[in-house]
C-alpha positions in Angstrom: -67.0 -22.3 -37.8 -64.7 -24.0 -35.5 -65.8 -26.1 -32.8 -63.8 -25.3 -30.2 -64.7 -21.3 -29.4 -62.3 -21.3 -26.1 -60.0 -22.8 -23.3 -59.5 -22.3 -20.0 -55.3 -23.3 -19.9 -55.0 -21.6 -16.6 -58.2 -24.0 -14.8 -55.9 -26.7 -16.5 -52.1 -25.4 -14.5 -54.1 -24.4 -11.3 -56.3 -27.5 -10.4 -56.0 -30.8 -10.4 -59.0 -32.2 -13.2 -61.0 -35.3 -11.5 -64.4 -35.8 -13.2 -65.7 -33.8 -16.1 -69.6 -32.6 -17.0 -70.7 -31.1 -20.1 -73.8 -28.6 -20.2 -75.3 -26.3 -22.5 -75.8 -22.7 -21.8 -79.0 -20.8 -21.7 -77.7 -17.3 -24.0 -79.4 -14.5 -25.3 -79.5 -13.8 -29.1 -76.5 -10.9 -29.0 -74.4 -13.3 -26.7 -74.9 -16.2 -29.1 -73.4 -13.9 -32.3 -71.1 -12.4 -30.2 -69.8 -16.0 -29.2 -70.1 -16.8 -33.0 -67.5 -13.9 -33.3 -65.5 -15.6 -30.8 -65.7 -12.4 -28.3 -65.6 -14.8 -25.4 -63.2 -15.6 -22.6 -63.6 -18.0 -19.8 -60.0 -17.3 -17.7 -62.2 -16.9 -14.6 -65.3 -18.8 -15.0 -66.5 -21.2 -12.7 -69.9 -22.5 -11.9 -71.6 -22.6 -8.5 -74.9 -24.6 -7.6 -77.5 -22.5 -6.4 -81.4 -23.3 -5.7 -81.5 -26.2 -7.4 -79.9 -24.9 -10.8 -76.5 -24.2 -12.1 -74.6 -21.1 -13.0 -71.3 -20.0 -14.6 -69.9 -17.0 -13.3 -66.9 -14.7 -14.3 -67.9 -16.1 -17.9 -67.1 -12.9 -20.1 -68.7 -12.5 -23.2 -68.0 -8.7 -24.9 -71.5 -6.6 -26.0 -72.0 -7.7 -29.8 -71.2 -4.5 -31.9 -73.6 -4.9 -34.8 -76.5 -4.9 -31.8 -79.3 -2.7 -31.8 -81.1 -0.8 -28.7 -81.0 -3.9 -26.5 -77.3 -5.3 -25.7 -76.6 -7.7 -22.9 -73.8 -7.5 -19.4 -71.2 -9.1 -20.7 -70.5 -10.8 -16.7 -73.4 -11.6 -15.9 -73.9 -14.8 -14.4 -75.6 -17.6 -17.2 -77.4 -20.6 -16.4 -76.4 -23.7 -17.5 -78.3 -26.7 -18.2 -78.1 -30.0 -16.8 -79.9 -32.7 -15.8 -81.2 -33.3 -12.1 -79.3 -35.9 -11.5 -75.8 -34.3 -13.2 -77.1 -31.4 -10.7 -77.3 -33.4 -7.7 -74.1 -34.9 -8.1 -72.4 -32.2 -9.0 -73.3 -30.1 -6.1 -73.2 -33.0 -3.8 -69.1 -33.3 -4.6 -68.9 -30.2 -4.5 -70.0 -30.4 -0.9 -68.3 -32.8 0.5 -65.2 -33.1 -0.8 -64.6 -29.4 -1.1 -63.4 -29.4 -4.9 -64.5 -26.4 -7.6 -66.2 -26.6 -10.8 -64.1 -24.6 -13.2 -65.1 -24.0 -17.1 -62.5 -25.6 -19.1 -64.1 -25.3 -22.7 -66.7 -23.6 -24.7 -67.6 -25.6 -27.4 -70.1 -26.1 -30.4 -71.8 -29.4 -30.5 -75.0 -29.9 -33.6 -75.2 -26.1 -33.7 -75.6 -25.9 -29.5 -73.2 -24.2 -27.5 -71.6 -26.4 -24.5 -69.4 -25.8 -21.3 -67.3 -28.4 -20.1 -67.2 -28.2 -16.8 -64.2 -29.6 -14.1 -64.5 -30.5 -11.1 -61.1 -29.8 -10.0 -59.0 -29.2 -6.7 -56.2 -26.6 -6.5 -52.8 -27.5 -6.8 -50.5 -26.1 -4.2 -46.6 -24.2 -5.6 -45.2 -27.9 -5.4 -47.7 -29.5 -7.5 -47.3 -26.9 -10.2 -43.5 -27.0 -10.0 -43.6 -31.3 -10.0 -45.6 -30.6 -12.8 -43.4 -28.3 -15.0 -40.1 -30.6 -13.7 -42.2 -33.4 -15.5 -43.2 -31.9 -18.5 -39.3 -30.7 -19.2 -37.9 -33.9 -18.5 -40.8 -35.5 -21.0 -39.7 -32.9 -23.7 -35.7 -33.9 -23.3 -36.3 -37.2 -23.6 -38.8 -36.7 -26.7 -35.5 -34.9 -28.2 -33.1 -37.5 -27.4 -35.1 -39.8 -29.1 -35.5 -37.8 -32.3 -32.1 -37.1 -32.3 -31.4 -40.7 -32.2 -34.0 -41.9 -34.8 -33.0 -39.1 -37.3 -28.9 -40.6 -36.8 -30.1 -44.1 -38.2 
């Protein structure tokens, strides 16, 4: 079993990563083998303070087939667990500064599963195209210098 069940590259393009969190996830028994399975995708999922608790929506984990009568939604919105103070900061930044807490991973950690969590704010068309000007200039200069070494 790998440790890393899923990641979210599209929270990773779209926002603009400034502090992470890492919380477990309250599953029932078919979700937890389904996840095993790796049945799980978190393109969408973010995670929204609400009452005092946590919770990940758009988190999509697909009905475990091998399940008998009683099978779970695979949308439905899952708690996550934190500590009080992780939740008060969290939803205080949230708050204020008007950022989003996106799902970036899904994770197993001694046999738990875990959400790493982003608090994030969206990049605007320029960002994203600074960003992929960047990341091309990075990768010619990476070939240059291969190309060099591999002439010595």
């Amino acid at each position: 079993m790998k440790p890393e069940v899923a990641k979210n590259r599209k929270a990773l393009r779209d926002y603009e990563i400034l502090g992470k969190f890492e919380a477990g996830i309250e599953l029932r028994g078919t979700e937890v083998k389904s996840v095993r399975a790796g049945h799980i995708n978190i393109g969408d999922a973010f995670a929204r303070v609400e009452g005092g608790q946590v919770f990940l929506y758009g988190c999509d984990i697909q009905p475990y087939a091998q399940a008998s009568h009683e099978q779970h939604e695979s949308k439905r919105p899952r708690r996550l667990l934190l500590h009080r103070k992780e939740i008060d900061k969290l939803s205080s930044q949230i708050a204020e500064k008007g950022l989003a807490a996106v799902a970036l991973r899904v994770y197993w950690k001694n046999r738990r599963l875990k959400v790493e969590l982003g608090l994030g704010r969206g990049k605007a068309a320029r960002d994203k195209r600074q960003d992929l000007k960047k990341k091309i200039s990075e990768r010619e200069a990476a070939r240059e210098m291969a190309r060099f070494n591999k002439g010595k």
